[in-house]
N, C-alpha and C positions, 0 to 999 in steps of 0.2 A: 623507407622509414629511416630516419637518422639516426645512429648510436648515442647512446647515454653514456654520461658518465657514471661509472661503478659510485653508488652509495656509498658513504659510508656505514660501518654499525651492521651490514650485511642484509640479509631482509628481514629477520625476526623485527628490525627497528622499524622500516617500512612499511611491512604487516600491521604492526601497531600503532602507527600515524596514523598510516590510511583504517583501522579499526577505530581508533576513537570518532572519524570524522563519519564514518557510517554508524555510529553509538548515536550521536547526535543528531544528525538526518534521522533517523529512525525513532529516538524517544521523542524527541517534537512531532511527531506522526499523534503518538497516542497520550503524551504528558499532559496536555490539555483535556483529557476527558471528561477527569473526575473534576477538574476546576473547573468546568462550565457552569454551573450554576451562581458560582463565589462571583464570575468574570460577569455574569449577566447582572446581577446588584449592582455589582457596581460600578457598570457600563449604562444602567437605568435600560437593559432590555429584555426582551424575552425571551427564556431558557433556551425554547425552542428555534430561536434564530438565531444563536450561538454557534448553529452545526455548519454556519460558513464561516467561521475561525478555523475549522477543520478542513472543510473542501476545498477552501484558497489555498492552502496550504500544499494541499494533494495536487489541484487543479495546476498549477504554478511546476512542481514535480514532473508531473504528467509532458506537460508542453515544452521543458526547457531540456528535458532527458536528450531527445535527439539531437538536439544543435549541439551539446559540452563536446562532444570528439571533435567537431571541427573546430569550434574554438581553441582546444586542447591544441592540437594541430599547429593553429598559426601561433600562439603566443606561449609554449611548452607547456608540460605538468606543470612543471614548480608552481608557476606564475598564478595556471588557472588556479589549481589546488590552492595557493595561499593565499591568492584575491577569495576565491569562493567562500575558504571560511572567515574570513574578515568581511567579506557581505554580510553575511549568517549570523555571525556576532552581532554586526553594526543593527541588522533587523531584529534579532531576538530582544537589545534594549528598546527597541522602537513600539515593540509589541510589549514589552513590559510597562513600557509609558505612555499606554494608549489608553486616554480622554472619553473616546466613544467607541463605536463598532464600527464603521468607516474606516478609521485609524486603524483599527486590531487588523480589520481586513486587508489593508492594504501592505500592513507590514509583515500580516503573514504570506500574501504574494510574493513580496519581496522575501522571506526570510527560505519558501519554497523554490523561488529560481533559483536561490544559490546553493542548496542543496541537491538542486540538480546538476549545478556543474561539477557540487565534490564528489559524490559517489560512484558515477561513473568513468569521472579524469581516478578518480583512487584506483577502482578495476583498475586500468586504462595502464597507470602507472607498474603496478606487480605484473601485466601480462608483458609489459617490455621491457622491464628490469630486472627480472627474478629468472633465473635459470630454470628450464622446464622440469630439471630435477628435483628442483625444492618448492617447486608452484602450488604442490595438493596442500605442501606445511603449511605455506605461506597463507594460503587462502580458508584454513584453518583458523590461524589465527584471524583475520578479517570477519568471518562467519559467524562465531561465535558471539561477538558483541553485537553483532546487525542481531540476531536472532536475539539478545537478550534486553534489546533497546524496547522496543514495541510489548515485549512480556513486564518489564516492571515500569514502562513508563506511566499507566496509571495509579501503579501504589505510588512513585516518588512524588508525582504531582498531588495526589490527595495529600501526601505526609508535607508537603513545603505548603499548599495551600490552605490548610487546617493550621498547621504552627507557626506558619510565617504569614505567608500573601500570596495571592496568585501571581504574582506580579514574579517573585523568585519560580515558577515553573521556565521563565524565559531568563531571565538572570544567570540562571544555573550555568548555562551555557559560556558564557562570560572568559573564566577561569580557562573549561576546558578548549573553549576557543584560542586564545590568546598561546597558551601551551601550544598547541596543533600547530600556530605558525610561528613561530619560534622552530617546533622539531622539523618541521618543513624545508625550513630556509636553511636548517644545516644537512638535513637528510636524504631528501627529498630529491630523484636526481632531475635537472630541467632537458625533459623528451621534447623531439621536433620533427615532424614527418617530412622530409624531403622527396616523398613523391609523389606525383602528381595524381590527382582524384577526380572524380565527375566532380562539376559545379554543384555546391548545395543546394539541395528543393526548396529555396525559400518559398515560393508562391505555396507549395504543399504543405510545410512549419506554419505560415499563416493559415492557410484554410482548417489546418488542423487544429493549431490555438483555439480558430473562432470558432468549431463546432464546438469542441467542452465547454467553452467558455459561455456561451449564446445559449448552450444545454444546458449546464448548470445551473444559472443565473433563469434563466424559463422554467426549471424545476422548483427551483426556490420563490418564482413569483406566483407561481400557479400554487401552492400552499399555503402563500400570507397572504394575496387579495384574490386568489381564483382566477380563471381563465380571462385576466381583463386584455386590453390591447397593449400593451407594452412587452407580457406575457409570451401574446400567441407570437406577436412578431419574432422574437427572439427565439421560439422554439422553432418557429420561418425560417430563421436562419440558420439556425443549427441543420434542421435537414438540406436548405439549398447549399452550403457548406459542404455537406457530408455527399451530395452528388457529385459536385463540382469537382472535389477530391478522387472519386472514383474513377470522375472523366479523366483527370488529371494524370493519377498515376501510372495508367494503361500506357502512358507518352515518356515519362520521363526516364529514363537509363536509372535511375537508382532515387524512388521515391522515398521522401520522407519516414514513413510505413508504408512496406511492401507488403498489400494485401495476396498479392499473386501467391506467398506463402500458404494459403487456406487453401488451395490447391494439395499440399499434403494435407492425407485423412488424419492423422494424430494430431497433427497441427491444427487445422480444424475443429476437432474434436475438444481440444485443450484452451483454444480460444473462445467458442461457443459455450462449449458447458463453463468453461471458467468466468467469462462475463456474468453469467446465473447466479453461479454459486461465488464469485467473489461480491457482488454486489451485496448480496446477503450477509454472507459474514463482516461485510464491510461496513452495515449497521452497526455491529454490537458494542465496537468501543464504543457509541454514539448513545445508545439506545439505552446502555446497563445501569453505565454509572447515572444517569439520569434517572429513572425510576430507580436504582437504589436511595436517593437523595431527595428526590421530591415526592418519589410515591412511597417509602420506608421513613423519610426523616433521617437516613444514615447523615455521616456528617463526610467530608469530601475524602481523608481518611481511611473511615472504615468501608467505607464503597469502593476505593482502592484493594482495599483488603481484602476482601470478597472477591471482587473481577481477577486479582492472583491469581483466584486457584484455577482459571482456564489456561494461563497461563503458564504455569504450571503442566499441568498438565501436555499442553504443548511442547515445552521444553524437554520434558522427559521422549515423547512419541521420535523427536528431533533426533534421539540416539536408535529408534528403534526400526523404524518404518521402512527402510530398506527389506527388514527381514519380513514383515508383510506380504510387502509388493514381490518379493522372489518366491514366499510362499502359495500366495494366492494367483499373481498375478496382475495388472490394471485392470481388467475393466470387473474381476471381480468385485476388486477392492474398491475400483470409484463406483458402482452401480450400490454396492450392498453399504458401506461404509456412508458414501452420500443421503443415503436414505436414512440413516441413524444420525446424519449431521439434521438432517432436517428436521426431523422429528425431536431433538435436544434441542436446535434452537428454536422453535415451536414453541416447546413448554417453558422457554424462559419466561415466556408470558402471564405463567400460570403462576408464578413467586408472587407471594402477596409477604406481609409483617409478618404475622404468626407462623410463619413454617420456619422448623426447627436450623437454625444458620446451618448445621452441620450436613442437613436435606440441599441445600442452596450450594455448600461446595463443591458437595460430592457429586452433585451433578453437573455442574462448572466445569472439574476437574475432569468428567470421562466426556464431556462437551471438548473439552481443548484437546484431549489424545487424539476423537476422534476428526475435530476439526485441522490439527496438524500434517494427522497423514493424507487427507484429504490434499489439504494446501499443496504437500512435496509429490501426490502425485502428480497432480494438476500443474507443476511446478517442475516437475521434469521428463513428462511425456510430451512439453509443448518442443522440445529438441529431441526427440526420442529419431524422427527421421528426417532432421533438416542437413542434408550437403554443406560438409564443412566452409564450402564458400560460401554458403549462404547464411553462417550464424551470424554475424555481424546482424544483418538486417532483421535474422530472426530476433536475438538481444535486443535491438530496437523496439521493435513493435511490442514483444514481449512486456518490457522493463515498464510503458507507456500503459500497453491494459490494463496492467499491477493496478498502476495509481490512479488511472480515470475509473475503475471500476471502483478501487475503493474512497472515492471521489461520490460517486453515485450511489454507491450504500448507503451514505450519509445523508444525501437529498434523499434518495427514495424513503427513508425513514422517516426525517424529517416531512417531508408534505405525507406520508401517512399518515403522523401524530395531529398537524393539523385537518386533514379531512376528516378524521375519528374524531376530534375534537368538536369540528363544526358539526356533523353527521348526528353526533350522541349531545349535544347543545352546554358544550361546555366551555365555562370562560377561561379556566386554565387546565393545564393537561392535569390529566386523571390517570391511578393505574389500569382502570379499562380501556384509555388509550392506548398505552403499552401495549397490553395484551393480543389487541387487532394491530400493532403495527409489526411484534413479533411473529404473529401468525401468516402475516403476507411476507415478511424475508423469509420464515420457513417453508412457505408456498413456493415462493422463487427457488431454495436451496431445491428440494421436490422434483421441481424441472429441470433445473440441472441436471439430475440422472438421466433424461431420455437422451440427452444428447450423449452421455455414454453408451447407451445401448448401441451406438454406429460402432464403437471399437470390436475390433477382433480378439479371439482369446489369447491371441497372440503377439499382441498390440503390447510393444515397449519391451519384449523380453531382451533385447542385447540390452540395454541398462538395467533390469531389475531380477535379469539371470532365473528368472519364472523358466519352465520348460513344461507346455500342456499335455496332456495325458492322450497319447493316441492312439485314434478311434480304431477299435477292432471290426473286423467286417463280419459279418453274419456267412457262414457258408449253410 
C-alpha cells in the first residue's frame, strides 16, 4: 500500500468530507419517497411504477460497491472521491430534469454508480489516513450523518416537494456537491496501492450485475404485464446467472462475492435471515408514504411527517441497542424482537383515515426502535466471526446484500400492489391493496425469525459482551 500524504485540517476535516458525501448517498436512498406521487403527474405515469426511481438507484449501488477499491486503487482517493461526487452532481441535475421515466431511470443508474464509488473510496480514505488511535472519533463523525441521511430524507423531500418541486429533492444536492469537491481537492489526501493484488473478477462483477439486474427488471415485468415472454426470459437469466456465478467462484482466488463466507454459522445466519427481513423493511420507504398520499389524501409534506416518527424512533434505538444485545444476548433479541418487527409492520396495513394521527405515530415510533435494533443486530453479527483476513471480502458481500435486498423490497411490494390490484379488480391502487401488500413483507419479516432459531445462545458474545447463564446439573 502506498503512503499518503498527511491531510491537512487533521481528521475531524476528513470525517466531515467524507460524512457529507455519505449524507448524500444515503438521503437520495429515501428523499424520493414521499415525492413519488408529485414525480409520477408529472412524468404522466403510474404511482406504482415510480418504485424503479428507487431500485435503479439501489440496483446501480449494489453492483458498482465491489469494483470502487480497485479503481480507488489505480487512480487514488482524491481522484476517485472527487470524480464520484461530480458524477452525482452531474446525475442528480439529470434526474431533476427528466422529461419521462426512462430518463429518471437512467439517471438514477447513473446518479447510484457514483455513489458507489464515494462511500466506500470515503471508508477506504479514513482507514488509510487516520491513525488507529483516532479511527473510533473519526468514524463517529462519518456515522452519524449516514445514519441521519435515510431518517429525514423523506420529511426533506415531502417539505421541498410540497413548497417547491420535486425537481429540488435532486437539486438539493447541487450546493452540497460542489462544496464536497472543493473540500476534497484541498483535503483530501490522494492514496495509491503499490501492491500487487489478485486480477479483478470481472467475469464475476458481470454475472453479478446481470443477475440483479435481469431479477429486477423480471420482478417488475411480472407486476405490470404478468408472466409474458420478455418476463420469464429475464428471470431465465437471472437464475442461469446466478448458477454460472456459483460455478464460477469455487475457481477464482478472490471472487467478486465470496460466498465460501456462509460457511461461518453467524455469517450465515446474518445473510439468510437478513435477506428476509431486509427485503421487508426495504418496502416501507416504498409502501408508507404512498398509501399515506393516495389512500389518506395526505399531501407529500405531511406524509413526511408522519413516516418521521419511525425514524425517530430509530435514531434514538441507534444510542441504545448495544445495551440490549449485552443484556439479552442475539438470538434472544433477533428471535423475540423480530417477531414484534413483524407483527408492527403487519399492522401498518391496518392505518386507514380515521385513526387518531397520534394512534399512527406512536406506533411508527416503537416500529422504528424495534426495527433499528433489529437492523444493528443483523448489522453486526454478519462480522461477529469472520477472520480478520477475511473482512475485506466479508465488507463486500456484506455492503452488496444491504442494497440488493433493499432493492428487492421495493419490487417485492411493488408487484404485490399490483397482483392485489389485479386479484381485488381494481383500476388504481386502493388502501386494501396496502393492506395485503403490508401483510406479505410482515409474512417475510415472520420468516426471518426461523433462520435465527440456528444461532446459539451464545452467538455474538465477544461483541455484545452477553455472558449466558450456566446450566446447573441435577445431582
Amino acid at each position: 500500500m502506498g503512503n499518503a500524504t498527511p491531510a491537512r485540517g487533521g481528521y475531524r476535516i476528513i470525517a466531515l468530507i467524507i460524512a457529507s458525501a455519505f449524507f448524500m448517498e444515503q438521503l437520495d436512498s429515501t428523499i424520493i419517497a414521499t415525492a413519488l406521487p408529485a414525480m409520477a403527474e408529472s412524468l404522466g405515469a403510474d404511482p406504482v411504477r415510480m418504485n424503479f426511481a428507487m431500485t435503479a438507484y439501489l440496483l446501480a449501488l449494489a453492483v458498482f460497491i465491489p469494483i470502487s477499491g480497485r479503481i480507488a486503487d489505480r487512480l487514488g482517493t482524491r481522484n476517485t472521491f472527487r470524480g464520484a461526487i461530480a458524477l452525482f452532481v452531474l446525475s442528480s441535475v439529470l434526474c431533476g430534469m427528466a422529461q419521462n421515466l426512462p430518463w429518471l431511470i437512467g439517471a438514477r443508474l447513473l446518479q447510484g454508480a457514483s455513489g458507489a464509488m464515494m462511500v466506500p473510496v470515503g471508508r477506504l480514505v479514513l482507514l488509510r489516513s487516520v491513525e488507529k488511535s483516532q479511527l473510533v472519533a473519526a468514524m463517529s463523525w462519518v456515522l452519524i450523518p449516514a445514519m441521519v441521511g435515510p431518517a429525514v430524507g423523506p420529511l426533506i423531500g415531502g417539505v421541498l416537494t410540497t413548497y417547491l418541486s420535486w425537481h429540488w429533492v435532486f437539486y438539493i444536492n447541487v450546493p452540497i456537491g460542489l462544496a464536497g469537491i472543493a473540500l476534497a481537492t484541498l483535503y483530501i489526501p490522494d492514496i495509491r496501492s503499490d501492491a500487487p493484488s489478485a486480477p479483478f473478477d470481472y467475469v464475476g462483477f458481470a454475472l453479478t450485475g446481470g443477475t440483479l439486474a435481469a431479477l429486477l427488471v423480471g420482478l417488475e415485468g411480472l407486476g405490470h404485464g404478468g408472466p409474458g415472454t420478455t418476463t420469464l426470459a429475464l428471470l431465465a437469466v437471472a437464475g442461469t446467472c446466478t448458477l454460472l456465478y456459483v460455478r464460477h467462484c469455487k475457481h477464482h482466488p478472490q471472487p467478486v462475492l465470496d460466498f465460501s463466507l456462509l460457511r461461518i454459522p453467524t455469517f450465515q445466519v446474518a445473510i439468510r435471515g437478513g435477506v428476509l427481513y431486509r427485503v421487508a423493511y426495504g418496502s416501507f420507504p416504498f409502501l408508507m408514504p404512498l398509501m399515506l398520499q393516495l389512500g389518506f389524501g395526505l399531501s407529500a409534506a405531511e406524509s413526511g411527517t408522519v413516516t418521521f416518527a419511525q425514524a425517530v424512533g430509530g435514531l434514538v434505538m441507534k444510542a441504545i441497542s448495544e445495551r440490549f444485545l449485552r443484556a439479552f444476548g442475539y438470538r434472544k433479541v433477533m428471535i423475540w424482537n423480530g417477531l414484534l418487527c413483524a407483527v408492527l409492520l403487519g399492522l401498518c396495513g391496518a392505518f386507514r383515515p380515521e385513526w387518531p394521527l397520534v394512534a399512527i405515530y406512536l406506533l411508527l415510533l416503537v416500529a422504528g426502535l424495534a426495527r433499528s435494533l433489529q437492523f444493528n443486530a443483523y448489522g453486526t453479527l454478519i462480522y461477529a466471526d469472520v477472520p480478520p483476513a477475511r473482512m475485506s471480502a466479508a465488507t463486500s458481500l456484506a455492503s452488496t446484500h444491504q442494497q440488493t435486498t433493499a432493492a428487492l423490497g421495493i419490487g417485492v411490494a411493488a408487484l404485490t400492489l399490483d397482483c392485489s390490484r389485479w386479484i381485488l379488480g381494481h383500476e388504481s391502487v386502493q388502501l386494501s391493496d396496502f393492506t395485503v401488500a403490508f401483510a406479505v413483507v410482515g409474512l417475510l419479516a415472520a420468516a426471518a425469525v426461523t433462520q435465527c432459531l440456528a444461532l446459539s445462545p451464545d452467538a455474538g458474545a465477544e461483541l455484545s459482551g452477553h455472558q449466558s447463564k450456566p446450566q446447573t446439573s441435577k445431582t
